[in-house]
C-alpha positions as CSV (number, residue, x, y, z in Angstrom):
1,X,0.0,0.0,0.0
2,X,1.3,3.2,-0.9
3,X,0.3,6.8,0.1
4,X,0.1,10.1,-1.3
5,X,2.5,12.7,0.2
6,X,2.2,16.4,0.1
7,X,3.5,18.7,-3.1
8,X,6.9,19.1,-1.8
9,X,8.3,22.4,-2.5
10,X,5.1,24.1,-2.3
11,X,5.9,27.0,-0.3
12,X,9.4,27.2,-2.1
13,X,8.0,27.5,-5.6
14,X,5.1,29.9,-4.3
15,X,8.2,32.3,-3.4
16,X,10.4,31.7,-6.5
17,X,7.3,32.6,-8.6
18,X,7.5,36.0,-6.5
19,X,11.6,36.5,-6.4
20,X,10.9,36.8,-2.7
21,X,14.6,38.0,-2.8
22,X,13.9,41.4,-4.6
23,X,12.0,42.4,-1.7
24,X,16.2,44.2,-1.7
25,X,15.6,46.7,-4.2
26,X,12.2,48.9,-2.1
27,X,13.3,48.1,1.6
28,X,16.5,50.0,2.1
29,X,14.4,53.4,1.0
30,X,11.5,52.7,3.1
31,X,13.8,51.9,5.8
32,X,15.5,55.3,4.7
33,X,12.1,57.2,4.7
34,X,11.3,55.7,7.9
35,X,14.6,56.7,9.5
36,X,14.8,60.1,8.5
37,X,11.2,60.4,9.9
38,X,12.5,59.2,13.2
39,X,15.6,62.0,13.1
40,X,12.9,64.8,12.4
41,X,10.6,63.2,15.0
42,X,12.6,62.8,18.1
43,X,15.7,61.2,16.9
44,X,14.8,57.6,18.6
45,X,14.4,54.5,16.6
46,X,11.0,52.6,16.7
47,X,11.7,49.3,16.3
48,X,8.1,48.0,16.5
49,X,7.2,50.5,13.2
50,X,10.4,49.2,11.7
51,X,9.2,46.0,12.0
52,X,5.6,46.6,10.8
53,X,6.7,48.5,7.7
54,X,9.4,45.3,6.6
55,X,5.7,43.3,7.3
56,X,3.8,45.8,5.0
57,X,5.7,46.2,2.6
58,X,7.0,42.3,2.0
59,X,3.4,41.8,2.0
60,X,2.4,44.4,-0.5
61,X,5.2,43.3,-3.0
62,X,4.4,39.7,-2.4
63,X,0.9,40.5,-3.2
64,X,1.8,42.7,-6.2
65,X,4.1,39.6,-7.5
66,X,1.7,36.6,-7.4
67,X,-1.2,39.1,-8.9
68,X,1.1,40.2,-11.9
69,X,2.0,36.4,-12.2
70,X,-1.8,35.1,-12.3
71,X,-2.9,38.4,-14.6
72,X,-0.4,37.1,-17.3
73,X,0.3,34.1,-17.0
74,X,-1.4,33.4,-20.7
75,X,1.1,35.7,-22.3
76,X,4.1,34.6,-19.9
77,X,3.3,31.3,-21.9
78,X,3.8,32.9,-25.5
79,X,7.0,33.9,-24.5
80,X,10.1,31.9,-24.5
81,X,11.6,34.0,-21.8
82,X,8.6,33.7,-19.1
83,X,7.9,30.5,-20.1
84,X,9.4,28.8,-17.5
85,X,7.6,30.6,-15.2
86,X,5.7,28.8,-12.3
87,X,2.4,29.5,-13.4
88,X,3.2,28.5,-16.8
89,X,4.5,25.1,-16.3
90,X,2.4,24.2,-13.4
91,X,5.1,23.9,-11.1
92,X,2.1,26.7,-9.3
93,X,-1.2,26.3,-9.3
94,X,-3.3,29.2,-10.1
95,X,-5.0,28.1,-6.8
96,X,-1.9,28.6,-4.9
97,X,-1.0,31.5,-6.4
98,X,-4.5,32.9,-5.4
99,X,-3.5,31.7,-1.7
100,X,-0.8,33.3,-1.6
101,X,-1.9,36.8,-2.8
102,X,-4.7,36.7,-0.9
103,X,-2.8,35.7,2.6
104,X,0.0,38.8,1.6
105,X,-2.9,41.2,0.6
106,X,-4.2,40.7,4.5
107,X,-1.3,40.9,6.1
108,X,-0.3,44.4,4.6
109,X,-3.6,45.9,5.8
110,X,-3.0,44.0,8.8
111,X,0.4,45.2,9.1
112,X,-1.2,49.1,8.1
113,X,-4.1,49.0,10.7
114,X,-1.4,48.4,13.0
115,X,0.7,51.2,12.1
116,X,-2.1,53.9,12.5
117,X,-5.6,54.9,11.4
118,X,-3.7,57.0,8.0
119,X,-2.0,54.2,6.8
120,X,-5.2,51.8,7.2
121,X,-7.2,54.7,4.9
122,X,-4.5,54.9,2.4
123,X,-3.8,50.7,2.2
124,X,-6.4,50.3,-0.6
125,X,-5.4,53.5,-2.6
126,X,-1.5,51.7,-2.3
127,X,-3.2,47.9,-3.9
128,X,-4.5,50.0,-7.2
129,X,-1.7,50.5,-9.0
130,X,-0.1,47.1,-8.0
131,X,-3.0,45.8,-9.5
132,X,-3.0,48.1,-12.6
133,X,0.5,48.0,-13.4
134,X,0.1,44.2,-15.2
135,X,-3.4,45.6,-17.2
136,X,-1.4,48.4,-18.1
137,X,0.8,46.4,-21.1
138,X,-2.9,46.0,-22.5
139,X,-3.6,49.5,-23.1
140,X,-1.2,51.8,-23.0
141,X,2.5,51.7,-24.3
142,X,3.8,53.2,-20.7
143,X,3.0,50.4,-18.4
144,X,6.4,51.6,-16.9
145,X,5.3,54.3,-15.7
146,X,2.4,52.7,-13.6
147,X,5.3,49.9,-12.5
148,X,6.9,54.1,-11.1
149,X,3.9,55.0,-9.0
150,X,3.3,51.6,-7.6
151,X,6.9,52.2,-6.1
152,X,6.9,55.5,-5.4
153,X,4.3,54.8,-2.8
154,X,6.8,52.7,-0.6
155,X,8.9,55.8,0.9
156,X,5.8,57.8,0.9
157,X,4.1,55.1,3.0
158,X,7.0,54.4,5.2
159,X,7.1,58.3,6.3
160,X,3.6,58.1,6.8
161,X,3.8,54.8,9.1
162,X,6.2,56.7,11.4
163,X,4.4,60.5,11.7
164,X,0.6,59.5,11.0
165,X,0.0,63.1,9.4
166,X,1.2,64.7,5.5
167,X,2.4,67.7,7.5
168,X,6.1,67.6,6.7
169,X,5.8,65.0,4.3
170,X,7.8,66.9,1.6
171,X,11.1,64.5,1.9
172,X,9.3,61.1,1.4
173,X,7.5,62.3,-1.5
174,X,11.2,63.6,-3.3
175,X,12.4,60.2,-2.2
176,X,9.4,58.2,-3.5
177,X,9.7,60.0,-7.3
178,X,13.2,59.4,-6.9
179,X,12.6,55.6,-6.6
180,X,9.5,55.4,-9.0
181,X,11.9,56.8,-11.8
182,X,14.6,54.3,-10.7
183,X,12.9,51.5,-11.1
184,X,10.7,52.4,-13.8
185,X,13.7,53.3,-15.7
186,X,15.1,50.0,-15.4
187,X,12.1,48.7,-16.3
188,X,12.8,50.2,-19.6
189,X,15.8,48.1,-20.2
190,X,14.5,45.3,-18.8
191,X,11.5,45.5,-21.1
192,X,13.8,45.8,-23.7
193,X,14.3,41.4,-24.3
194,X,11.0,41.3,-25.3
195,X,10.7,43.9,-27.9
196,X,10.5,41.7,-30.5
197,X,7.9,39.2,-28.5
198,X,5.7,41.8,-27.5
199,X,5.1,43.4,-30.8
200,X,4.6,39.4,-32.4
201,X,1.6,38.4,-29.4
202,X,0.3,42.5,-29.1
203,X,2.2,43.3,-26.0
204,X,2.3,47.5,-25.5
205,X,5.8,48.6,-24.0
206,X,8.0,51.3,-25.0
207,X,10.6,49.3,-26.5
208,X,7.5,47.3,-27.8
209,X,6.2,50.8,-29.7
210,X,9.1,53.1,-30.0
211,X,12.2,50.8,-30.5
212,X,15.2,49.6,-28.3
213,X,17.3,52.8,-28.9
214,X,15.0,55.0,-27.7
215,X,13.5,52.9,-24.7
216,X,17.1,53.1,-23.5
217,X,17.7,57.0,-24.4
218,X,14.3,57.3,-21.8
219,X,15.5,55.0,-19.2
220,X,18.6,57.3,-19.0
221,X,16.9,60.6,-18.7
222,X,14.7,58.8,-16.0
223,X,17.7,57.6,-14.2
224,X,19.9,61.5,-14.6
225,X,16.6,63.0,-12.8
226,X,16.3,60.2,-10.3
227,X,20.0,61.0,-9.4
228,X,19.2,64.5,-9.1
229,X,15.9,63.6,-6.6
230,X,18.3,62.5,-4.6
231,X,20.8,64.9,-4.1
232,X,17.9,67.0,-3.5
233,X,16.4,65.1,-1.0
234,X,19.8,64.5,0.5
235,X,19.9,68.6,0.7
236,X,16.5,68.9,1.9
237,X,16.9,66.8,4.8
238,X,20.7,68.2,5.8
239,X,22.9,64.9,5.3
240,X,26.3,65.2,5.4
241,X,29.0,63.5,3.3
242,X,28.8,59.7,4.3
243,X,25.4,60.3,1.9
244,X,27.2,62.4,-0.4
245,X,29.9,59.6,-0.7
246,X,26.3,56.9,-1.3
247,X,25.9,59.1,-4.1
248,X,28.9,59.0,-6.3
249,X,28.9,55.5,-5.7
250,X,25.5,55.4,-7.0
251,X,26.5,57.3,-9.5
252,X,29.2,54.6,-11.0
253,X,26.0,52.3,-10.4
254,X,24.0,53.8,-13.0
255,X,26.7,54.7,-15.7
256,X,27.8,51.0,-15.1
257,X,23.9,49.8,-16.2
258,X,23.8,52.2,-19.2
259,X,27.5,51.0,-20.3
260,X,27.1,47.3,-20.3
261,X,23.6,47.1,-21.6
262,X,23.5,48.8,-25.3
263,X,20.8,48.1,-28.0
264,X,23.3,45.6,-30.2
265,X,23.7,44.1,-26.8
266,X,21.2,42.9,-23.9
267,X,23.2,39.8,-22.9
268,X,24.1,41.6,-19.6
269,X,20.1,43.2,-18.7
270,X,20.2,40.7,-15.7
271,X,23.7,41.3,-14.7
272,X,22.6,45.1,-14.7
273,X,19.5,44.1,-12.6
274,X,21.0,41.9,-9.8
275,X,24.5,43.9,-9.6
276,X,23.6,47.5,-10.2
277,X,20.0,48.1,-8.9
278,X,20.4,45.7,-5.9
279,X,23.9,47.9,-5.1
280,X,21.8,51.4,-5.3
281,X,19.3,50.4,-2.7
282,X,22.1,48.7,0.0
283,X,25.0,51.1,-0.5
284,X,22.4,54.4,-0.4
285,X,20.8,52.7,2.5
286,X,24.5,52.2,4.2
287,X,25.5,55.7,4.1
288,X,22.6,57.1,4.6
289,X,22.1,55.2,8.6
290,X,25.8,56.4,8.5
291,X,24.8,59.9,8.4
292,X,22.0,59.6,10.8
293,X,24.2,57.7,13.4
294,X,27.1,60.0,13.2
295,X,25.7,63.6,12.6
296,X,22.6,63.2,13.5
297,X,21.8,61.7,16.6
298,X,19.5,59.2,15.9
299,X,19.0,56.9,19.1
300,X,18.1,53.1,19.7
C-alpha cells in the first residue's frame, strides 16, 4: 500500500514565482524614509514601526508579484523568456498563487491598521496601482510608468507609518519619485528582451512601440533625474557627506547599467539588474544610517 504525500516544495516554488529576494531593491528606501522620519521626529528608533513596515511592505510586494504572475500568466506562456515561469509550467497552481496573494494582501492591511488609522485609509489606494500596473501592457505603451507609481508609494508610505500626518511629508515624496523613476527606468531596459515578442503576441511597451534605442535613451533621462531627486532630497533633509559619498557610488551604479547594456547588446540586462540596482538600494541605505548615526543623533 502506498500513500500520497504532500506537493513538496510548495511553499518554495510559491516564493520563486514572486523572487521573494527582490523584496532588496524597495526596503532600504522605506527603511531610509522611515529613519529620516525618526531623526525629524525625536531622533529615537521605533523598532516595532520598523518592523511593521518590513511586514507591510514584504506583503504588498508579495501581493503585487503573485497578482502580476496570475494576470499574465497566458502571455508569460507565448513567451520563451517567461515561459518557464511557475504558473506557466504548473510547477504553481493558479489556486496557490491565489493563496498566496490573498494571505499577503491581508497581512499588509493587517500590518497598516497596525501602524495607524492613516496608513489603514490609504492601504487600498497603495493595492490599485499594484494591481494596474500588469493591465497596463494591455492599453497603453507606458505600463512603466504605472510599475513608477506603484513604487513610489513605498517611501511615501514608510514616512507616513512613522508620523501619522502629511504635515512635513515633503522628503518622502522627493524620495518616492526618486525611486519610481529608478525602477521604472530599469524597467525600460528590462522591457527591452521582449521587444521583439511583444510586438509578435500585441504586448504595448516602450521598446515594444518606439524601439530599443530609444527605450534606452528614456531610461537614462529617468535615471539623470532620479540622481538629481536624490541629491535634493539628500539637501532637503541636511545629510552630510557619508550620503554624499552613497551618491557617487550610486553614480558609478548607474553609468555602469547604461555601459554594459546597449541596444546591439542585452546579454548583460540581468547582470545590470541583480548587480547594479540591488547595489543602489544597499549602499544608499548604508550611508545614509551612517549619516544619521554619526551627525545626527538618531538613538536606539
Amino acid at each position: 500500500m502506498t500513500t500520497t504525500a504532500p506537493a513538496p516544495g510548495r511553499v518554495k516554488a510559491f516564493l520563486r514565482l514572486v523572487a521573494i529576494e527582490h523584496s532588496v531593491f524597495a526596503l532600504p528606501f522605506a527603511f531610509l524614509s522611515a529613519l529620516t522620519a525618526m531623526q525629524v521626529n525625536g531622533g529615537r528608533v521605533r523598532w516595532l514601526d520598523l518592523l511593521l513596515i518590513t511586514i507591510a511592505m514584504v506583503g504588498a510586494r508579495t501581493f503585487a508579484m503573485a497578482a502580476n504572475r496570475i494576470i499574465d500568466r497566458r502571455i508569460d506562456a507565448r513567451n520563451p523568456r517567461t515561459a518557464g515561469r511557475e504558473l506557466v509550467t504548473g510547477a504553481v497552481s493558479v489556486r496557490t498563487a491565489w493563496t498566496g496573494a490573498i494571505v499577503a494582501i491581508v497581512v499588509f492591511l493587517a500590518a497598516a491598521a497596525a501602524l495607524n488609522p492613516l496608513c489603514l485609509v490609504l492601504a487600498p489606494l497603495a493595492v490599485v496601482p499594484l494591481v494596474v500596473y500588469p493591465y497596463g501592457k494591455r492599453f497603453t505603451d507606458w505600463p512603466h510608468a504605472i510599475l513608477a507609481v506603484a513604487q513610489a508609494v513605498g517611501p511615501v508610505g514608510a514616512w507616513l507609518a512613522v508620523t501619522g500626518t502629511f504635515d512635513g511629508s515633503g522628503p518622502a515624496w522627493l524620495l518616492g519619485a526618486a525611486v519610481g523613476l529608478w525602477i521604472g527606468g530599469f524597467d525600460l531596459i528590462y522591457a527591452c528582451q521582449d521587444a521583439a515578442v511583444d510586438r509578435e503576441i500585441g504586448v504595448r511597451s516602450v521598446p515594444a512601440r518606439y524601439g530599443i534605442g530609444w527605450a534606452l535613451h528614456a531610461s537614462t533621462v529617468a535615471h539623470v533625474v532620479t540622481f538629481a531627486l536624490f541629491v535634493w532630497f539628500g539637501a532637503l533633509v541636511g545629510f552630510g557627506w557619508p550620503w554624499w559619498i552613497g551618491l557617487v557610488l550610486t553614480a558609478a551604479a548607474f553609468a555602469y547599467q547604461h555601459v554594459v547594456v546597449t541596444p546591439t547588446d542585452l546579454s548583460r540586462v540581468n547582470r545590470a539588474f541583480f548587480t547594479a540596482n540591488g547595489f543602489v538600494g544597499i549602499a544608499l541605505f548604508f550611508f545614509a544610517l551612517l549619516d544619521l548615526l554619526l551627525r545626527l543623533g538618531l538613538r536606539a
